[in-house]
DRENVO-235333 format. One record per atom (N, C-alpha, C): x, y, z; residue in one letter; atom name; residue number from 1. Coordinates in Angstrom, 1 decimal. Layout:
X | Y | Z | A | CA | NUM $
...
//
This chain:
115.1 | 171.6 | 78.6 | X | N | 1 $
115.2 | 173.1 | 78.9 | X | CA | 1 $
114.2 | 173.3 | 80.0 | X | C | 1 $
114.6 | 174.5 | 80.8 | X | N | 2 $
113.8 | 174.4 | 81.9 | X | CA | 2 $
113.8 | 176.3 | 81.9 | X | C | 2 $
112.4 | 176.8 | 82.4 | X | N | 3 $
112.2 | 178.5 | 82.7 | X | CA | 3 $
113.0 | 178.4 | 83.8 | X | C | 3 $
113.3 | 179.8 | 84.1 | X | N | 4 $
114.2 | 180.4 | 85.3 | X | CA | 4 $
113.7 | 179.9 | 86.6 | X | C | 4 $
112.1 | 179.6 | 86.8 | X | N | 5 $
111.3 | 179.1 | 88.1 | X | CA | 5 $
111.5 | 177.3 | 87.9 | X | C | 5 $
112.5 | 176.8 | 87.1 | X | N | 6 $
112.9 | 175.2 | 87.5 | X | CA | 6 $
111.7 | 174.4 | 86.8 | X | C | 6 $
109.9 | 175.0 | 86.1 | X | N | 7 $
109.7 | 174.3 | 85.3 | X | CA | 7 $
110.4 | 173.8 | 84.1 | X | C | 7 $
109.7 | 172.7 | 83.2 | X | N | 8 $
109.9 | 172.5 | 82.2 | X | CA | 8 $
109.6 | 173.6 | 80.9 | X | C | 8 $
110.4 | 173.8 | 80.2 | X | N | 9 $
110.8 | 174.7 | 79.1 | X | CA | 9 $
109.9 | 173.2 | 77.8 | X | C | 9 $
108.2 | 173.2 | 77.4 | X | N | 10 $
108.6 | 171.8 | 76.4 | X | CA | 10 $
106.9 | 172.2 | 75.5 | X | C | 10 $
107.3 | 171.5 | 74.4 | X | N | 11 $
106.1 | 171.4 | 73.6 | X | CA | 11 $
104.8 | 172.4 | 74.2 | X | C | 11 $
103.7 | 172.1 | 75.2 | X | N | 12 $
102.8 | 172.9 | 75.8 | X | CA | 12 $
103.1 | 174.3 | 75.8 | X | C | 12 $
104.2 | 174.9 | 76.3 | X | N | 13 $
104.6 | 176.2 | 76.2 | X | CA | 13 $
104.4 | 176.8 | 74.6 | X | C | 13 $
105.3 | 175.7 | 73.5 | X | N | 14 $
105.1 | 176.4 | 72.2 | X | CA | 14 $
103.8 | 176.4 | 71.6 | X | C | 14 $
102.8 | 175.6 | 72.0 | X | N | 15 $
101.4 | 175.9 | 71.8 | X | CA | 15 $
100.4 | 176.8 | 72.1 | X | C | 15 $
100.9 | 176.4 | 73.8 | X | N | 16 $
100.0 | 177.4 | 74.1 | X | CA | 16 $
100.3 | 179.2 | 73.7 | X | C | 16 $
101.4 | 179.4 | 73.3 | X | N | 17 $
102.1 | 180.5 | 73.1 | X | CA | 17 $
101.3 | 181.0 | 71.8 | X | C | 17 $
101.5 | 179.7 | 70.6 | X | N | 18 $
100.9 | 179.7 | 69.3 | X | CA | 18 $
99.3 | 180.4 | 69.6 | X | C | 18 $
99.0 | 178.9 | 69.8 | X | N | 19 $
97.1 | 179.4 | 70.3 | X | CA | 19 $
96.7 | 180.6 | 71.2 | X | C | 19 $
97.9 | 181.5 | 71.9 | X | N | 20 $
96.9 | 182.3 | 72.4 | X | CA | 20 $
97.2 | 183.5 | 71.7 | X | C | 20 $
97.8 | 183.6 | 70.7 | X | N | 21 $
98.8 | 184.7 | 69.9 | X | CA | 21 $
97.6 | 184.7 | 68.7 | X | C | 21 $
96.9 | 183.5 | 68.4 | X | N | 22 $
95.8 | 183.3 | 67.3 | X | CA | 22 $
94.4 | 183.6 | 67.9 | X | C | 22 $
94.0 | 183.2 | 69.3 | X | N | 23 $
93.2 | 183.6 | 70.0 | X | CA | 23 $
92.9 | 185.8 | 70.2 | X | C | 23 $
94.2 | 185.9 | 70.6 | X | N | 24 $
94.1 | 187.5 | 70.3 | X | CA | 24 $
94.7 | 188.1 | 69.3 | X | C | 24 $
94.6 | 188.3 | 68.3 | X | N | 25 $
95.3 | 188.6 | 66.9 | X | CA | 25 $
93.9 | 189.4 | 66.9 | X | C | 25 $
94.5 | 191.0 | 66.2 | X | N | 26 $
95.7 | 191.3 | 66.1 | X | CA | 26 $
96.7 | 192.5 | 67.4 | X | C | 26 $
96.2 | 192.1 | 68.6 | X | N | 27 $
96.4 | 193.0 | 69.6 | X | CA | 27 $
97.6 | 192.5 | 70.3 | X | C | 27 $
98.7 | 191.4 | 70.5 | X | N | 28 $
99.6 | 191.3 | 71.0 | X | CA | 28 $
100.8 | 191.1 | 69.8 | X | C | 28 $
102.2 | 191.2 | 69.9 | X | N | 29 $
103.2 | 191.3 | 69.3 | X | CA | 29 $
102.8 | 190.2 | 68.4 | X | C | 29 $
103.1 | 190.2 | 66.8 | X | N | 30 $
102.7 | 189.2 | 65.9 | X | CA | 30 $
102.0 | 188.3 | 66.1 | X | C | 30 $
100.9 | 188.3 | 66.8 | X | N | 31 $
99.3 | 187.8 | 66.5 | X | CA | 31 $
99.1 | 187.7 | 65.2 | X | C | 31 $
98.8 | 188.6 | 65.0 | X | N | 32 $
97.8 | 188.6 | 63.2 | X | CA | 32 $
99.0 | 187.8 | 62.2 | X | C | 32 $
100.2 | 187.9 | 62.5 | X | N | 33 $
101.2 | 187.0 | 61.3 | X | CA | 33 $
100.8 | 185.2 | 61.6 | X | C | 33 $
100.7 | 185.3 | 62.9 | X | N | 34 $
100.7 | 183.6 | 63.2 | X | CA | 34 $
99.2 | 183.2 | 63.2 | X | C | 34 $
98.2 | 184.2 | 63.4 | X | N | 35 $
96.9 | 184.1 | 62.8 | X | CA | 35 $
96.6 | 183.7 | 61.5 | X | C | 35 $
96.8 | 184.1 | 60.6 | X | N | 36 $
97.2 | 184.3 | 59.5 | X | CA | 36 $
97.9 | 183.0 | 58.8 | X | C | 36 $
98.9 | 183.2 | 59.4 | X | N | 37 $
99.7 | 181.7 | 59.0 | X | CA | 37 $
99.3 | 180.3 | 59.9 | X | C | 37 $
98.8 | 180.1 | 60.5 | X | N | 38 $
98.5 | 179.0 | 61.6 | X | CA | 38 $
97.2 | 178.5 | 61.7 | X | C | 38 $
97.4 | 177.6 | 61.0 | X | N | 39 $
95.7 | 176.6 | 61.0 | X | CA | 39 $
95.2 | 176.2 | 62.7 | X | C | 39 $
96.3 | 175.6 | 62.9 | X | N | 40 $
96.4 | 174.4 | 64.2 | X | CA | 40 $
98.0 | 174.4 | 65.0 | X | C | 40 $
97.8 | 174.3 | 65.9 | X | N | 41 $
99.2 | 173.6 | 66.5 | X | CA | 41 $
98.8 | 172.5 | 68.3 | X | C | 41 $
99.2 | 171.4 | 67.9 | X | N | 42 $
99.4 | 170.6 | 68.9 | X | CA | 42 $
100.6 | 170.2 | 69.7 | X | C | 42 $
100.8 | 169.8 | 70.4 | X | N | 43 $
101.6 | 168.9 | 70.9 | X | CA | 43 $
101.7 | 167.5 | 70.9 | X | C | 43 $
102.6 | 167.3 | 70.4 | X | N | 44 $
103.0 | 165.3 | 70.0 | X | CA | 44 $
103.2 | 164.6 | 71.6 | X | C | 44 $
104.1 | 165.5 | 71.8 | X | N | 45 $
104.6 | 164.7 | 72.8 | X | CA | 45 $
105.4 | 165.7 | 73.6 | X | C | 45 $
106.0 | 165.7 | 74.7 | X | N | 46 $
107.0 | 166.9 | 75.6 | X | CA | 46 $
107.5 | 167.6 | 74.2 | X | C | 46 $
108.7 | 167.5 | 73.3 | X | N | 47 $
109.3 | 167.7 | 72.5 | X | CA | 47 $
109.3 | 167.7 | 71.3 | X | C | 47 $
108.0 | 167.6 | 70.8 | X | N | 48 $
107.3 | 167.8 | 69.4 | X | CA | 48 $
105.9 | 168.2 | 69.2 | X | C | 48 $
106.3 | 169.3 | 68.1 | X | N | 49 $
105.0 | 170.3 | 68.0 | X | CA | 49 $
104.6 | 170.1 | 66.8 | X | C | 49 $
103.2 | 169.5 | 66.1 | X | N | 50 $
102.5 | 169.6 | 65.3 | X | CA | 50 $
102.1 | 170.7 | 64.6 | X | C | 50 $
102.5 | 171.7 | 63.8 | X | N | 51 $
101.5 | 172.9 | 63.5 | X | CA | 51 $
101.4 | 172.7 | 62.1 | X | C | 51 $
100.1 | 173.0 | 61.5 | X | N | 52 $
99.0 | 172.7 | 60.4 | X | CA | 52 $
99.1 | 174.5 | 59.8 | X | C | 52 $
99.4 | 174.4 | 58.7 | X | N | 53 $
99.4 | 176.2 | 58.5 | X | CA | 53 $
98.4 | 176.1 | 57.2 | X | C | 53 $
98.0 | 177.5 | 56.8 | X | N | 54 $
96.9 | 178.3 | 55.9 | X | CA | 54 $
97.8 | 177.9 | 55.2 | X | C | 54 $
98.5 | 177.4 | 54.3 | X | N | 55 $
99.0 | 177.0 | 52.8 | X | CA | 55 $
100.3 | 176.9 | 53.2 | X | C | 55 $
101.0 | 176.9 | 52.0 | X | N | 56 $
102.8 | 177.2 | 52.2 | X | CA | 56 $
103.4 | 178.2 | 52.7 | X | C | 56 $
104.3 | 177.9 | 53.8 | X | N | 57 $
105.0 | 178.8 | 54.8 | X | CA | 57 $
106.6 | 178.1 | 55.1 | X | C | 57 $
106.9 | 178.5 | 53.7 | X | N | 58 $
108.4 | 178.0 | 53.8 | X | CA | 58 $
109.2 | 178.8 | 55.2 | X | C | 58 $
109.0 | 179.9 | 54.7 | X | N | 59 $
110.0 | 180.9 | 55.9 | X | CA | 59 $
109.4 | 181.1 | 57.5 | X | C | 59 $
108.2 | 180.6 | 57.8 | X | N | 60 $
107.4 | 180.7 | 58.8 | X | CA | 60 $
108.7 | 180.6 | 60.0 | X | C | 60 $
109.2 | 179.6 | 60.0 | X | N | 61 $
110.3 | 178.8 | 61.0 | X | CA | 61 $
111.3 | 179.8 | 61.3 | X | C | 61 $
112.4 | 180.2 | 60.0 | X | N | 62 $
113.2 | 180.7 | 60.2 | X | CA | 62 $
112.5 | 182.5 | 61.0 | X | C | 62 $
111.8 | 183.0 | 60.4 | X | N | 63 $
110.7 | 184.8 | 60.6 | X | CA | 63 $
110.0 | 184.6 | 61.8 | X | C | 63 $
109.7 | 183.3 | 62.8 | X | N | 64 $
108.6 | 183.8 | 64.0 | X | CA | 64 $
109.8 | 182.4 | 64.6 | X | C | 64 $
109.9 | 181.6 | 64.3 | X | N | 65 $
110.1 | 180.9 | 65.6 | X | CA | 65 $
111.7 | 180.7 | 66.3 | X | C | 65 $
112.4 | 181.5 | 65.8 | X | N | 66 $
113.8 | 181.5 | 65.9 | X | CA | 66 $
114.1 | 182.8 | 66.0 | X | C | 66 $
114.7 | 183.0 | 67.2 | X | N | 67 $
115.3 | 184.1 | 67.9 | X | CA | 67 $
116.7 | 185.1 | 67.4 | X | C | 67 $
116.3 | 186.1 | 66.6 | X | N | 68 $
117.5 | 186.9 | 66.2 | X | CA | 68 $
117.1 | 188.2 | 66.4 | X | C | 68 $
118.0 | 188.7 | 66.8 | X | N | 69 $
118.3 | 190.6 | 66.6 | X | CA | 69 $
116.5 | 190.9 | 67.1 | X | C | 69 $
116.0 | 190.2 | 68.5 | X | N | 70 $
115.4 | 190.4 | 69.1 | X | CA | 70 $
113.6 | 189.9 | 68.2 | X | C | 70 $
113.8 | 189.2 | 67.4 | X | N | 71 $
112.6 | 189.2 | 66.1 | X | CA | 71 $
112.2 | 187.9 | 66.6 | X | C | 71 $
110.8 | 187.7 | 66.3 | X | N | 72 $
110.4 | 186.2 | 66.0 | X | CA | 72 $
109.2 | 186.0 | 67.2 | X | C | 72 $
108.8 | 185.0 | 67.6 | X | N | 73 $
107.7 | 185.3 | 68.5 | X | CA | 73 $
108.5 | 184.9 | 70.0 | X | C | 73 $
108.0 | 185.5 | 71.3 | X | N | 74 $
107.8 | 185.2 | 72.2 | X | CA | 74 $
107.4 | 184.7 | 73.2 | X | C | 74 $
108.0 | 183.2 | 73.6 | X | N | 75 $
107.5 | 182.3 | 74.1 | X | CA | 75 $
107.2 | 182.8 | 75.7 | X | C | 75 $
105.9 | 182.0 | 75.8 | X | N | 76 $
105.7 | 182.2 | 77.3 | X | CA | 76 $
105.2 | 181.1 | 78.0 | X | C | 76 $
105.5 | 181.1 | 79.5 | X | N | 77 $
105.0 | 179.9 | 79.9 | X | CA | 77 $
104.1 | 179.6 | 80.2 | X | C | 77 $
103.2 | 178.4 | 79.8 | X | N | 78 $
101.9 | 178.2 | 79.9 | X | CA | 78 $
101.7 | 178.2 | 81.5 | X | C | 78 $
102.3 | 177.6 | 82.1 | X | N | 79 $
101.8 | 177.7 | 84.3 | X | CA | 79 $
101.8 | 179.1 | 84.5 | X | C | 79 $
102.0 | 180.2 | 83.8 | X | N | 80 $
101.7 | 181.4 | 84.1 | X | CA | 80 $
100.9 | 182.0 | 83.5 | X | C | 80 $
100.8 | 182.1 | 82.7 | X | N | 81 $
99.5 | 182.6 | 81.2 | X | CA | 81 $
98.5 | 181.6 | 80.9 | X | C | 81 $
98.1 | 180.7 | 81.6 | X | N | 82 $
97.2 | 180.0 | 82.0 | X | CA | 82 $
96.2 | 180.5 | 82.6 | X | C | 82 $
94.7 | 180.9 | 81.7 | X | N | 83 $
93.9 | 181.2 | 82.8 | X | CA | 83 $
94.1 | 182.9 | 82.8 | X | C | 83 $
95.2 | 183.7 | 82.7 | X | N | 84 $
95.2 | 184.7 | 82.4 | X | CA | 84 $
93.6 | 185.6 | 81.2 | X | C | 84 $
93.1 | 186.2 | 81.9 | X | N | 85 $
92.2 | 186.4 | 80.4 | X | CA | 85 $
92.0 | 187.4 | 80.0 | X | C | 85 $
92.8 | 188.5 | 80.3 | X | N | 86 $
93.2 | 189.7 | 79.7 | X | CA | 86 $
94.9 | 189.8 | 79.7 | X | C | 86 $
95.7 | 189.3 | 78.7 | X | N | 87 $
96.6 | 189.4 | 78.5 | X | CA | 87 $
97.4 | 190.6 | 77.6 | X | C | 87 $
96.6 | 191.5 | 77.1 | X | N | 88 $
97.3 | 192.2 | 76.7 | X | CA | 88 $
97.7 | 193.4 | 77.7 | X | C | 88 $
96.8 | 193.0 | 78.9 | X | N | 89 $
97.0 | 194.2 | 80.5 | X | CA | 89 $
97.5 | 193.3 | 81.2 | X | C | 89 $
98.3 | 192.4 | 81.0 | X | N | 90 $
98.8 | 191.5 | 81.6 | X | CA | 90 $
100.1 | 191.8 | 81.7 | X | C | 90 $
100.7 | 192.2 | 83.3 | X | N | 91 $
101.8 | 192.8 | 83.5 | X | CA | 91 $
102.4 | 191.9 | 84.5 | X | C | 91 $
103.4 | 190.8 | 83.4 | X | N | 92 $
104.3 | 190.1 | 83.1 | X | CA | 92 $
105.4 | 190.9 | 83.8 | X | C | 92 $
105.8 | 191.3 | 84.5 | X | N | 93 $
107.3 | 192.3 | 85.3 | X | CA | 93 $
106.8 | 192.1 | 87.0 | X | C | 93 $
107.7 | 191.1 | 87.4 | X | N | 94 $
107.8 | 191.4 | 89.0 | X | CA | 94 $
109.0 | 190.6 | 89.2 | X | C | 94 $
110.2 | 191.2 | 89.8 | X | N | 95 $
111.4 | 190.7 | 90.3 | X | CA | 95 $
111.0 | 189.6 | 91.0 | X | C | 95 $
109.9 | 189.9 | 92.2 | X | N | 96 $
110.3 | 189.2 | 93.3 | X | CA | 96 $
109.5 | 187.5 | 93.1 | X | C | 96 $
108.9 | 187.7 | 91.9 | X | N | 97 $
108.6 | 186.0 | 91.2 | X | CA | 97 $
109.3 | 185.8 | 90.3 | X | C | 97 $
110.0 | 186.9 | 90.2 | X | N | 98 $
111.2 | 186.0 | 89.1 | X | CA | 98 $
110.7 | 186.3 | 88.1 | X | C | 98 $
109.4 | 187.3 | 87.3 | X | N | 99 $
109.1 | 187.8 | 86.3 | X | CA | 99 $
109.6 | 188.8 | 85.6 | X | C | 99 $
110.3 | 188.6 | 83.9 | X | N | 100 $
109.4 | 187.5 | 83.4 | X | CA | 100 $
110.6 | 186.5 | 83.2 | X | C | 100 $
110.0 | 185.1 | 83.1 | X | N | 101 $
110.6 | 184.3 | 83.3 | X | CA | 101 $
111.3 | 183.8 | 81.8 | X | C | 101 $
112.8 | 183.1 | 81.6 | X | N | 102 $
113.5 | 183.1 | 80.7 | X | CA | 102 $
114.2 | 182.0 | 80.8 | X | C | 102 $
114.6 | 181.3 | 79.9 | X | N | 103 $
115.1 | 179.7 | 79.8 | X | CA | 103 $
116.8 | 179.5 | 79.2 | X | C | 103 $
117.2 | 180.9 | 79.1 | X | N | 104 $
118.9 | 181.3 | 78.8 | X | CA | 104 $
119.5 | 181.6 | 80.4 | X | C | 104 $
120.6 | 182.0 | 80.2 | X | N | 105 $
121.1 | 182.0 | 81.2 | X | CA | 105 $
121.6 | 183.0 | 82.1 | X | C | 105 $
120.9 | 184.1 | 82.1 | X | N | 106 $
120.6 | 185.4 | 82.7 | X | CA | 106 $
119.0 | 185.6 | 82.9 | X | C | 106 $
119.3 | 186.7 | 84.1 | X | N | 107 $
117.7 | 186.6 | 84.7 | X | CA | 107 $
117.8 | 188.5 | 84.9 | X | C | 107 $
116.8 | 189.0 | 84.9 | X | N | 108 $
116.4 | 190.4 | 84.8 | X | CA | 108 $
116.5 | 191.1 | 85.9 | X | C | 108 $
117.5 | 191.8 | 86.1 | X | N | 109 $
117.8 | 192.7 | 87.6 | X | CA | 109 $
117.0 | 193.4 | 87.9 | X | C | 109 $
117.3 | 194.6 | 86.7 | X | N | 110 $
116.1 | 195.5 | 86.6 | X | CA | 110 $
116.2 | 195.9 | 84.8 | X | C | 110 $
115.1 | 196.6 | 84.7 | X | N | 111 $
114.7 | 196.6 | 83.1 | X | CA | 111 $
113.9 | 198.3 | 83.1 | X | C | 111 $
114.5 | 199.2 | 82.5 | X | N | 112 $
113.5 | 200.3 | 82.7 | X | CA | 112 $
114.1 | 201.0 | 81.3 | X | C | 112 $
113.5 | 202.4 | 80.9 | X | N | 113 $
114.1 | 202.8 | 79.6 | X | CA | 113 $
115.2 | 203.6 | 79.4 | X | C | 113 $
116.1 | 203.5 | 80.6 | X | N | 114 $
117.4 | 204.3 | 80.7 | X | CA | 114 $
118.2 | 203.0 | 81.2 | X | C | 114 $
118.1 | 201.8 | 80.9 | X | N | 115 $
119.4 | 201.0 | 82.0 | X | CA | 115 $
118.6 | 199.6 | 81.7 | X | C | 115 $
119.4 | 198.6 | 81.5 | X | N | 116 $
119.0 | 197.1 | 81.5 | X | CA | 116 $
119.9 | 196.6 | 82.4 | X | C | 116 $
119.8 | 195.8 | 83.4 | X | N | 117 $
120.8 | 195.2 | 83.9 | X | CA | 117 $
119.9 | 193.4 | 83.8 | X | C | 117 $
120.9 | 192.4 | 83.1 | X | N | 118 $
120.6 | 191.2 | 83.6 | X | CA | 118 $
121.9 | 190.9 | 84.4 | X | C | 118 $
121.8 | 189.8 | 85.0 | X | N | 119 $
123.2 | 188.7 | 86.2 | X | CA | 119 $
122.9 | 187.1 | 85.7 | X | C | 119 $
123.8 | 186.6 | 85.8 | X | N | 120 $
124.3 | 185.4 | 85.3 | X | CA | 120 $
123.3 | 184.6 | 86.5 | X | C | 120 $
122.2 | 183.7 | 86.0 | X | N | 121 $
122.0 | 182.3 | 86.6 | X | CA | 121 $
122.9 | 181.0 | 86.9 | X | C | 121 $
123.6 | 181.2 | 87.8 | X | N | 122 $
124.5 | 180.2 | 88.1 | X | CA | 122 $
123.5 | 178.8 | 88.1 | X | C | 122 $
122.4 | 178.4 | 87.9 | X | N | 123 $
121.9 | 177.0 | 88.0 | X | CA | 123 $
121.0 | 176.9 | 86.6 | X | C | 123 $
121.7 | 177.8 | 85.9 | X | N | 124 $
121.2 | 177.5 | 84.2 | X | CA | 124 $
121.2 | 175.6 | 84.0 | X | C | 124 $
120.3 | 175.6 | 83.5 | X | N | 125 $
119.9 | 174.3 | 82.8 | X | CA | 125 $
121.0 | 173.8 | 81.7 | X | C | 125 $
120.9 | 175.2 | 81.3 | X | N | 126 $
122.0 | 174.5 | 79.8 | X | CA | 126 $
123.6 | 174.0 | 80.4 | X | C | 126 $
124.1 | 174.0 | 81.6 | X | N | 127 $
125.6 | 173.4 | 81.6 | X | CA | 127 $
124.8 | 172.3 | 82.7 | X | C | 127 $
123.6 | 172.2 | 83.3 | X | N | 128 $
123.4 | 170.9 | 84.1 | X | CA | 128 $
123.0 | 170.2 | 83.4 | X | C | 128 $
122.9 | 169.8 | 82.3 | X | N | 129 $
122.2 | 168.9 | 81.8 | X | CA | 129 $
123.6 | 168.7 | 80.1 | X | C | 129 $
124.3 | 169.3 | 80.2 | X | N | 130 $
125.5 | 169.5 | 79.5 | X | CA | 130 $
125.5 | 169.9 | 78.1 | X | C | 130 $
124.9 | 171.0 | 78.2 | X | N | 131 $
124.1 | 171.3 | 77.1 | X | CA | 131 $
125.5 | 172.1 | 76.7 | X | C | 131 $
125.7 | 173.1 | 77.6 | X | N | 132 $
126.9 | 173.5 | 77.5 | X | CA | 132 $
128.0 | 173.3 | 78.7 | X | C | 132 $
129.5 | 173.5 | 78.1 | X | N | 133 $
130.4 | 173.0 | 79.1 | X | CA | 133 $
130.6 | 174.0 | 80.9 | X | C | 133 $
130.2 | 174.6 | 80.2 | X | N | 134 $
130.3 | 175.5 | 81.7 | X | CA | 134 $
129.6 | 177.2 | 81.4 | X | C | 134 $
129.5 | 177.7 | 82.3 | X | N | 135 $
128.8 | 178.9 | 82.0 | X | CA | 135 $
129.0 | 180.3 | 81.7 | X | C | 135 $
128.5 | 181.4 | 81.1 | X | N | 136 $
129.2 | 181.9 | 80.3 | X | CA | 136 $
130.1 | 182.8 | 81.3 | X | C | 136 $
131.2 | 183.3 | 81.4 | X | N | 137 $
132.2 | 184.0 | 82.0 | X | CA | 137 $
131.5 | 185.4 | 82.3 | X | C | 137 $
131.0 | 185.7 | 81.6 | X | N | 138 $
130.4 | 187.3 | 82.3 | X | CA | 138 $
129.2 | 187.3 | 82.9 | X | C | 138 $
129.1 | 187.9 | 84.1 | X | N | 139 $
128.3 | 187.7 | 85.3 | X | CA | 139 $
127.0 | 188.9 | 85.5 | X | C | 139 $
127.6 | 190.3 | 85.1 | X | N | 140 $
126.4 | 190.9 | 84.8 | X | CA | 140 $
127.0 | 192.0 | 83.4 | X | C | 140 $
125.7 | 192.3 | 82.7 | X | N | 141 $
125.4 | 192.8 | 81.3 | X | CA | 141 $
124.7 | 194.6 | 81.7 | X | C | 141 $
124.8 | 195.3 | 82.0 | X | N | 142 $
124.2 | 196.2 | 81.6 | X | CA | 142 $
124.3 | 197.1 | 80.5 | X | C | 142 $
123.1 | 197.4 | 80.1 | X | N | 143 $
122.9 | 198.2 | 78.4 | X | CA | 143 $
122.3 | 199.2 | 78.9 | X | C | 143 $
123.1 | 200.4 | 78.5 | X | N | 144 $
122.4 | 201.7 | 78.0 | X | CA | 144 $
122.1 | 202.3 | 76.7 | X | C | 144 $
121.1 | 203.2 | 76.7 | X | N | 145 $
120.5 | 203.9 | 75.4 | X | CA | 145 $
121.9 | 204.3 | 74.7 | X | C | 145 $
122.3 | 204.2 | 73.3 | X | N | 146 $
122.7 | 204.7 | 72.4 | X | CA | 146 $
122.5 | 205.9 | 72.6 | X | C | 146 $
123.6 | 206.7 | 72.6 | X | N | 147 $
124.2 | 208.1 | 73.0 | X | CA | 147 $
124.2 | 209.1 | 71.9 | X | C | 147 $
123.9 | 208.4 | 70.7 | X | N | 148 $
125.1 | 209.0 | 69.5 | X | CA | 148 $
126.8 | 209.1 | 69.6 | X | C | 148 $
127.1 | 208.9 | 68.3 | X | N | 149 $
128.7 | 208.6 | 68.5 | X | CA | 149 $
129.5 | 209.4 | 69.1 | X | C | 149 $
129.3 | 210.5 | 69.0 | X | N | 150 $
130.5 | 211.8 | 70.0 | X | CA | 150 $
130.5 | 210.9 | 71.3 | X | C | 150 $
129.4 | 210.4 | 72.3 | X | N | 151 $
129.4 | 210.4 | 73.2 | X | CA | 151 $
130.1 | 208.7 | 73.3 | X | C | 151 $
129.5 | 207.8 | 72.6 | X | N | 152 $
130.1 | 206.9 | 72.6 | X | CA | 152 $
131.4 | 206.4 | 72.5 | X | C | 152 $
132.1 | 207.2 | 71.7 | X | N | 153 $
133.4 | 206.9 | 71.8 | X | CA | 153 $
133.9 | 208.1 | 72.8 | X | C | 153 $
133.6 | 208.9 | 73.4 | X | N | 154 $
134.3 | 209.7 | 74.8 | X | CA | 154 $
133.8 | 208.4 | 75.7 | X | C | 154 $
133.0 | 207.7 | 76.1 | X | N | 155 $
132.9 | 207.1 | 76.7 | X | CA | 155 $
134.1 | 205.4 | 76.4 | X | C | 155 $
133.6 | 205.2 | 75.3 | X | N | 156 $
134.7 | 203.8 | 75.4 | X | CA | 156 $
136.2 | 204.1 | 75.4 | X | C | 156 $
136.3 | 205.4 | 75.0 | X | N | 157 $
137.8 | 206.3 | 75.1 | X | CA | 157 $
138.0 | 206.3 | 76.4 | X | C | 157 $
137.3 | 206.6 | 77.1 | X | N | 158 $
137.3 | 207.1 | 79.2 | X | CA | 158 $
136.8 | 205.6 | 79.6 | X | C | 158 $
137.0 | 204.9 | 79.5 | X | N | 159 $
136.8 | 203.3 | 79.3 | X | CA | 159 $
135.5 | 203.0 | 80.9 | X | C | 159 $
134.7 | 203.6 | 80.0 | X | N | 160 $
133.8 | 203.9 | 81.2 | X | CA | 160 $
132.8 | 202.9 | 80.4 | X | C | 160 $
132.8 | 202.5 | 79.5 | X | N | 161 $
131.6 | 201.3 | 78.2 | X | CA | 161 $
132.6 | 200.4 | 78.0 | X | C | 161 $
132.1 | 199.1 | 77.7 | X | N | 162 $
132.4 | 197.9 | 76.9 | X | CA | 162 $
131.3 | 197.9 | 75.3 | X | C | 162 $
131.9 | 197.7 | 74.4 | X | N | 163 $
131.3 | 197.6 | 73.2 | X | CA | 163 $
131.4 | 196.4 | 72.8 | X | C | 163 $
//
């Protein structure tokens, strides 16, 4: 796996991600849960991560480290948050480096609280390395604010939305 800037996506990232989320707890997005739950975490090697937890944490894996309906923790990349030492005024948003950087296959146009637009990364990692067979068919994504339904369906009615 590789971030949007052509680094490596590997072990160091999920660490340092871990360790600095335990380092500031409870002031950035679920800090104090992986505080809390997280003794230790190492790196074995590129692709294996050691972590030592405060007792039994059956569900730890599935609730922070796996990505659904936007939940779980937020990886970041250590060559950028490296050395950072106020991270919670750390403003992670600049187009023109490519911030913030993402290891799927869309990259951030613009991002504000009326309008998301991401665009398709044609040099995604995941079909050069054949992760997947080719790339996904839709090219740009924009999301707007939930309208309430009157308006939503006058809109996918006036086929001015995709749902």
């Amino acid at each position: 796996m590789k971030w949007s800037d052509g680094e490596d996506f590997n072990a160091e990232d999920v660490v340092f991600t871990l360790n600095m989320l335990k380092e500031q707890a409870p002031i950035l997005v679920r800090s104090a849960a992986v505080d809390a739950a997280v003794a230790s975490a190492e790196a074995v090697d590129d692709y294996t991560v050691h972590i030592k937890f405060n007792g039994p944490r059956p569900r730890f894996m599935f609730t922070y480290m796996m990505s659904k309906f936007d939940t779980g923790i937020y990886w970041v990349p250590e060559h950028v948050f490296n050395g950072i030492e106020d991270v919670a005024s750390f403003k992670y948003y600049d187009l023109e480096k490519g911030w913030p950087l993402a290891t799927g296959p869309y990259k951030i146009v613009s991002w504000s609280p009326t309008q998301k637009i991401v665009d398709r990364r044609d040099e995604w990692w995941g079909v050069e390395t054949g992760f997947m067979d080719k790339m996904p068919e839709i090219e740009r994504i924009i999301v707007v604010p939930f309208a309430g339904d009157t308006i939503m369906s006058q809109q996918i009615a006036g086929n001015s939305v995709d749902s």
